[in-house]
Every structure is written in structure tokens, then in C-alpha cells.
VEXDREN-2710 file (C-alpha; in Angstrom, 1 decimal):
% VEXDREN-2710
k/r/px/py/pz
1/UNK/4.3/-0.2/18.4
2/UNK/5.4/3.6/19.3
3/UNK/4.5/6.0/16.7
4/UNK/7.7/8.3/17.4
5/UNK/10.3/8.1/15.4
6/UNK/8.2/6.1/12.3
7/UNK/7.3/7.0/9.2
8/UNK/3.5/6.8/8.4
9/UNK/1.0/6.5/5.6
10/UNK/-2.7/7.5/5.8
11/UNK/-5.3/6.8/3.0
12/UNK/-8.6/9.2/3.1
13/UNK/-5.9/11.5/5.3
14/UNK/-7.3/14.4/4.2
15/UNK/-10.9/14.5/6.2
16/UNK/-12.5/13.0/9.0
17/UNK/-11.1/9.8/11.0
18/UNK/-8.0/10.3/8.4
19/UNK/-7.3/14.2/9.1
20/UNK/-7.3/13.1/13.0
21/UNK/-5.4/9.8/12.5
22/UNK/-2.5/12.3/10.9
23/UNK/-2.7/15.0/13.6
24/UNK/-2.1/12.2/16.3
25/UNK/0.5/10.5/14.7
26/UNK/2.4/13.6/14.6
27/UNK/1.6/14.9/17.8
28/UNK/3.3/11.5/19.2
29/UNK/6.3/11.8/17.5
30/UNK/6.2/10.4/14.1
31/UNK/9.1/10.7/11.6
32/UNK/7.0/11.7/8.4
33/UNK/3.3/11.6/8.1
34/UNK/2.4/11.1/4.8
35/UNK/-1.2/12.1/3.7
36/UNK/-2.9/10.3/1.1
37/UNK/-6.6/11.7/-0.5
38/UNK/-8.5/11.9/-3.8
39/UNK/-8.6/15.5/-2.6
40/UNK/-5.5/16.7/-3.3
41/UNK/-5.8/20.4/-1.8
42/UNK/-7.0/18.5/1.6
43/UNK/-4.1/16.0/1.4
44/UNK/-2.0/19.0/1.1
45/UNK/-3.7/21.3/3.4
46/UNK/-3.8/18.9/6.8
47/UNK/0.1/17.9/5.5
48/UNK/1.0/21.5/5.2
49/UNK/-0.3/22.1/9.1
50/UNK/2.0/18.6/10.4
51/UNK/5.1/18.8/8.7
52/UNK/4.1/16.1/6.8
53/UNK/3.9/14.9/2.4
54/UNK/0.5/14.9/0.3
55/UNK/0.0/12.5/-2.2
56/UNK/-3.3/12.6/-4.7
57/UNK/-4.3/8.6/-4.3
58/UNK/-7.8/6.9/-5.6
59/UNK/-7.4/4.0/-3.1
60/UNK/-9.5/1.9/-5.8
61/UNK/-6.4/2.2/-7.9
62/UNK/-3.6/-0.2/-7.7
63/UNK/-1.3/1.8/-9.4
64/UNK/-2.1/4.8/-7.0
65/UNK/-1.2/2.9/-4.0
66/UNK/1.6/1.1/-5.5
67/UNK/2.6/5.0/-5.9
68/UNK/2.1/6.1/-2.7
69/UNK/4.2/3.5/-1.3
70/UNK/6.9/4.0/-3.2
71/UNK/7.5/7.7/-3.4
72/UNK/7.0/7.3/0.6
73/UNK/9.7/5.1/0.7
74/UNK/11.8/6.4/-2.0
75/UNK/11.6/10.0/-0.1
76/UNK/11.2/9.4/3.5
77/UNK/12.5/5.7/3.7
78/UNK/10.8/2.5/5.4
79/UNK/7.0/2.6/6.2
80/UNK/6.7/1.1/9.4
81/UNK/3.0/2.0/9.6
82/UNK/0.2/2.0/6.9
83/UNK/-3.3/3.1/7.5
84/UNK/-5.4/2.1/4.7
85/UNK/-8.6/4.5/6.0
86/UNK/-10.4/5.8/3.0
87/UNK/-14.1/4.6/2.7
88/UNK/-17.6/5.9/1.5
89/UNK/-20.9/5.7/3.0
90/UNK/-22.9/4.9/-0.5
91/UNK/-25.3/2.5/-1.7
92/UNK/-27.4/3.7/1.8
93/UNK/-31.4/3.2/1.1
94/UNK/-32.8/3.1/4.5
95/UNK/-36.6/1.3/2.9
96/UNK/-35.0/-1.3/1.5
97/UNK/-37.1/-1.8/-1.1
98/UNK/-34.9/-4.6/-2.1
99/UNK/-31.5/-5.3/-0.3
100/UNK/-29.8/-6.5/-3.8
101/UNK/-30.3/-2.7/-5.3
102/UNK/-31.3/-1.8/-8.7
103/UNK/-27.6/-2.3/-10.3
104/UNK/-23.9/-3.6/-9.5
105/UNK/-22.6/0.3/-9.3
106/UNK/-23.0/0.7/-5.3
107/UNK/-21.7/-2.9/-4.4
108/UNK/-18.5/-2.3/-6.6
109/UNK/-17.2/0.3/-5.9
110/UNK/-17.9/-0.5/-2.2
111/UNK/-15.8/-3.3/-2.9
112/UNK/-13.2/-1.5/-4.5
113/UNK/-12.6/1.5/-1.8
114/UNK/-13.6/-0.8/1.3
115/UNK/-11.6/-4.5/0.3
116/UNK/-9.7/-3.9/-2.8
117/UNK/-7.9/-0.9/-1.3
118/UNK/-6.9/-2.8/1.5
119/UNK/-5.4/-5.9/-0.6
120/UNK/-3.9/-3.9/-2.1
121/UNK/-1.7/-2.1/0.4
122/UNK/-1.2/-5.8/1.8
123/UNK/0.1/-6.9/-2.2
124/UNK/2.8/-4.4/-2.3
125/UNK/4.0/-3.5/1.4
126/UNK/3.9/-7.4/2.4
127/UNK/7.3/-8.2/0.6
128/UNK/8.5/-5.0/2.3
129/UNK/7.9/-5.6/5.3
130/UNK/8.8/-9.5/5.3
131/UNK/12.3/-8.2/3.5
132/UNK/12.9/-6.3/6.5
133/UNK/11.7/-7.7/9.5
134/UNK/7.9/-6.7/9.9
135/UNK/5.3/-3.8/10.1
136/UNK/2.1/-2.6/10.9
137/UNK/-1.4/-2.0/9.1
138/UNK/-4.3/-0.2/10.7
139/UNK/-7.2/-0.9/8.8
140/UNK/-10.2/1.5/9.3
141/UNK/-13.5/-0.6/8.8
142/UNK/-16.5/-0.3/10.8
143/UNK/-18.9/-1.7/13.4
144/UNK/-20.7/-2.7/10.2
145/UNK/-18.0/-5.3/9.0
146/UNK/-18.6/-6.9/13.3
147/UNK/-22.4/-6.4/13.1
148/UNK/-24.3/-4.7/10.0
149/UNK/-25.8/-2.2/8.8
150/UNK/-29.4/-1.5/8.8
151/UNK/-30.6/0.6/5.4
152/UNK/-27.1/-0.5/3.1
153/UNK/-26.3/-3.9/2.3
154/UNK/-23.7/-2.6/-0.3
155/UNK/-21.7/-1.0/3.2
156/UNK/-22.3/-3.9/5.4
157/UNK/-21.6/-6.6/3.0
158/UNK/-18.3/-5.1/2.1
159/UNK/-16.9/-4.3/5.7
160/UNK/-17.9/-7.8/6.3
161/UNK/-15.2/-8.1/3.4
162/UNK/-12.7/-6.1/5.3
163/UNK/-12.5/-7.7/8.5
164/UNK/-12.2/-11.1/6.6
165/UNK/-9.4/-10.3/4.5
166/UNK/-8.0/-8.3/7.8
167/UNK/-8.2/-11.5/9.8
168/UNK/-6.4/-13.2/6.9
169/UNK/-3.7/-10.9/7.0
170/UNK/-2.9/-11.3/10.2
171/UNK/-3.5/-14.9/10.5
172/UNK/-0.9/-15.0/7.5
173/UNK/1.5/-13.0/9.0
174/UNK/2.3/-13.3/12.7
175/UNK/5.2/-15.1/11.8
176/UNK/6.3/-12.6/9.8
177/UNK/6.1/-9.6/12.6
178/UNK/3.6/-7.9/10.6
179/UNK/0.8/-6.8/13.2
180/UNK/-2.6/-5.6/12.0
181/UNK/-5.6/-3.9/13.5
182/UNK/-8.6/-3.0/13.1
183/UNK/-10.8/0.1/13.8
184/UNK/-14.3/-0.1/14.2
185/UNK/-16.4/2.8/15.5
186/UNK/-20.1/3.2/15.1
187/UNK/-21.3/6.9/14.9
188/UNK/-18.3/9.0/14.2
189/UNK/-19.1/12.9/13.9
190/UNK/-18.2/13.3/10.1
191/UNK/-18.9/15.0/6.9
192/UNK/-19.9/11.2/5.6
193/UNK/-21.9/10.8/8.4
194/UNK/-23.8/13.6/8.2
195/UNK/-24.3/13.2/4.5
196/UNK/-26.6/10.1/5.1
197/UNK/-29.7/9.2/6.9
198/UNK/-29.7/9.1/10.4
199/UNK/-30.0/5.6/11.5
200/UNK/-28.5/3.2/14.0
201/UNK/-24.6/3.8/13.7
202/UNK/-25.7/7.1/16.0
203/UNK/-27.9/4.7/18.8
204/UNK/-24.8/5.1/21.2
205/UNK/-23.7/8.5/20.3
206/UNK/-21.4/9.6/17.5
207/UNK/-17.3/10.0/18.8
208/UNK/-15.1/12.5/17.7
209/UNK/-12.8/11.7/14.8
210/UNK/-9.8/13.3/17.3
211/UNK/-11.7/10.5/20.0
212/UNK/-11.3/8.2/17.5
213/UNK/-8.1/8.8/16.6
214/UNK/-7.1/8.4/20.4
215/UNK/-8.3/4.9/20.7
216/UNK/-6.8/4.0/17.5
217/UNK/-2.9/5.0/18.8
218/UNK/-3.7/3.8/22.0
219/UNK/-4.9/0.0/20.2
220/UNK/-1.7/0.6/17.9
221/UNK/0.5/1.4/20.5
222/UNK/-1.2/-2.2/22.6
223/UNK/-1.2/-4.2/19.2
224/UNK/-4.4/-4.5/19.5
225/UNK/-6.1/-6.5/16.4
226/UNK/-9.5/-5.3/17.5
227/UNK/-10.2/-1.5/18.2
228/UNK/-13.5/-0.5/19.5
229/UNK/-13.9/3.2/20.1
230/UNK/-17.4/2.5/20.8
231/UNK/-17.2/0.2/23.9
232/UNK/-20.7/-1.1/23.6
233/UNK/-20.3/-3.0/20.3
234/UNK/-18.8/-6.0/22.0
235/UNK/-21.9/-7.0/24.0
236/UNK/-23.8/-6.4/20.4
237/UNK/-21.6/-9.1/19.0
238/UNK/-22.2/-11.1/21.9
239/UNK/-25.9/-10.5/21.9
240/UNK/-25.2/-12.0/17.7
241/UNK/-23.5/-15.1/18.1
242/UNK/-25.5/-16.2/21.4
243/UNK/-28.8/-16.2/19.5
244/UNK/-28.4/-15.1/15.9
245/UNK/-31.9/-15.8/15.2
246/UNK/-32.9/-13.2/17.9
247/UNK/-30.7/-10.8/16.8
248/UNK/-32.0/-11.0/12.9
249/UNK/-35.2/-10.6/15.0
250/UNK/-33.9/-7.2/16.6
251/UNK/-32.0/-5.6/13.6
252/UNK/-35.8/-6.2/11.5
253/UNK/-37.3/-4.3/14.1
254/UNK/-34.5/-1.4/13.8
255/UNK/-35.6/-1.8/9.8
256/UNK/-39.3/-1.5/10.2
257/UNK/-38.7/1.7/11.8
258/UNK/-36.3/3.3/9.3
259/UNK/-39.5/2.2/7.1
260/UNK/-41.7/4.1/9.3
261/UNK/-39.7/7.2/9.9
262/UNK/-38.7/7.4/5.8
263/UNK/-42.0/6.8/4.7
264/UNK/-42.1/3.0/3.4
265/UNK/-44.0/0.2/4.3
266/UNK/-42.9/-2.2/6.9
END
């Protein structure tokens, strides 16, 4: 799909990946960018420097991007791309005392920012899109959800979440012309980022979000269902699924020394 000419959505628009996502799509052409953040004066800021609309929007809340979809559409017409892109990097405990935590709160509202927000887009821009032919959703997940991640099982098990339901998606509607894909960095030079521990997400370097935001229009532009800014992460997977065993083997070791470094026991 070519970005000029279309009318975009971006959740978690107003930092990061999401702030970079938006400048691209406007620098190749787009219609209307629409920016959608719990921050509100980011949402506005980054859609104040592109021409583009703000929108306050908790992406754990239905009703917010039920919202967001229709005030797009009501004002700008039909989205043709939606790029559900919000996430947080909780729940991150890089001892691992015990991977099932202490209580429910990190692994739900993981679930609700990283899967809920995304079957949700899918609940109410589904019919919209089958109504009129097709679309496109660009769902930003994580190396995590292909591999894991070492020090937060609430993180890993949810972007696990998010490729499934990702894969459903598009298994469930290629006939329908609605084209999905995935973005998956490691490392990506970010406020999140650099508001946990350092760990393995960085082993290959951490990208750029404008990087990021490259490869994503270049994998939209391809229809790409898989996006992997960070090249190396398909020889990881195929490193997994040759010899799982091995590579449980490998990601303990990568655990023992988060241990180390942050003062547990291995």
C-alpha cells in the first residue's frame, strides 16, 4: 500500500516509534495523520508540527478507540491505515525471583495495552473495512512476541499474545483485502527503553525510532506481514525452533547474568 493520499491513525503517536511512525507518514504523502496518545499535549504537539488531528486515547479503553475511529472518519473520511502502536515496558524484574510476579496488576494491564488494544481496533474497523473493500493494520509488537524476553514475563507473554491474535487477523481476512503487519524491533532508542534495565533487547544495538519508522513504510508499502527492523532476529528464531531445548539453554544463561549484574543469585 502507498501512504500518499490516505488517511492514517497512530495509537502511542505522541512519542517514540509513534511520533516517528506520524512524521513518515506525512512526509510520504498522507491525507490526514491522525495522532492518538494518553498524552494529550504530545498528541497535539507532534500533530500541530504535520498538519495532522490529536486525539486523547487510553488504548486499554474500548470506548476510546471506538472514538478515535469514528471522529477520524466522521472528520477526515475512510481510514485506510490503522497503527495500533501504543505499549509499555512494565512488569520488568530482571532477578526473577519468581516469573509469575507478586500480583495480577503487571500481566493485565500488559494485556490490556499490548492485545486488548489491538482487538479492539480489529472489532470496530473490521466491518469498515469489509463494507468497503479492505484496509490495512500495522501492529507494533516486538522481538519479544517472536522470541522473549529475558527479566519480564508479563512483556513477553503478552507480545506472544499480539502476534497470535495478529496472525489471526490476517489469516481471517485475506479474503477480505484487509492486509496486516507486524513490527518487531529489538532495542529501539526510546524514553521506554531507557526507563528499564539494560538487558538483551540492546545485544544488537538499539535503532532509531525515525530507523524504525523507515522499515515500517517500507514493509507497509511491500505488505509485508512480518517487519524486522533488526535483521538478526530471524536467525534467533531459527536458532528457536531448530533446537528449542538449546535455546531455553541459551536465554537461562542470558538470565543468570542479569542475576549477576543486578545482584541476585543465579
Amino acid at each position: 500500500m502507498q501512504i500518499a493520499g490516505k488517511v492514517v491513525v497512530v495509537t502511542g503517536g505522541g512519542n517514540g516509534i509513534g511520533q516517528a511512525l506520524c512524521e513518515a507518514f506525512h512526509k510520504a504523502g498522507a491525507a490526514k495523520v491522525v495522532v492518538a496518545d494518553l498524552d494529550q499535549a504530545r498528541a497535539e504537539a507532534v500533530a500541530a508540527s504535520i498538519g495532522g488531528a490529536a486525539f486523547k486515547c487510553d488504548v486499554a479503553n474500548e470506548a476510546d478507540i471506538k472514538h478515535v475511529i469514528e471522529e477520524t472518519e466522521r472528520q477526515f473520511g475512510p481510514i485506510d491505515l490503522f497503527c495500533s502502536n501504543a505499549g509499555i515496558g512494565g512488569g520488568f524484574d530482571p532477578v526473577a525471583e519468581n516469573a509469575g510476579g507478586s500480583s495480577d496488576e503487571p500481566f493485565m494491564k500488559s494485556w490490556m495495552i499490548h492485545v486488548m488494544a489491538h482487538v479492539y481496533a480489529a472489532r470496530h474497523l473490521v466491518p469498515r473495512y469489509r463494507a468497503r473493500g479492505g484496509g490495512y493494520f500495522l501492529n507494533t509488537i516486538s522481538a519479544a512476541g517472536l522470541l522473549s524476553q529475558v527479566g519480564s514475563p508479563a512483556y513477553s507473554a503478552t507480545k506472544h499474545g499480539a502476534v497470535g491474535f495478529a496472525e489471526s487477523l490476517a489469516i481471517a481476512h485475506k479474503a477480505h483485502n484487509i492486509r496486516v503487519s507486524i513490527l518487531c524491533p529489538q532495542g529501539v532508542a526510546t524514553n521506554m527503553l531507557r526507563g528499564l534495565p539494560e538487558g538483551p533487547q540492546s545485544a544488537d544495538g538499539n535503532l532509531s525510532p525515525e530507523q524504525v519508522a523507515k522499515d515500517a513504510l517500507q514493509g507497509i508499502e511491500q505488505e509485508t506481514f512480518l517487519i524486522l527492523p533488526h535483521p538478526q532476529v530471524i536467525d534467533y528464531m531459527r536458532k528457536k525452533t531448530e533446537n528449542y531445548d538449546r535455546w531455553i539453554g541459551g536465554m537461562a544463561k542470558i538470565q543468570a547474568k542479569l542475576r549477576e549484574t543486578f545482584g541476585g543469585k543465579a
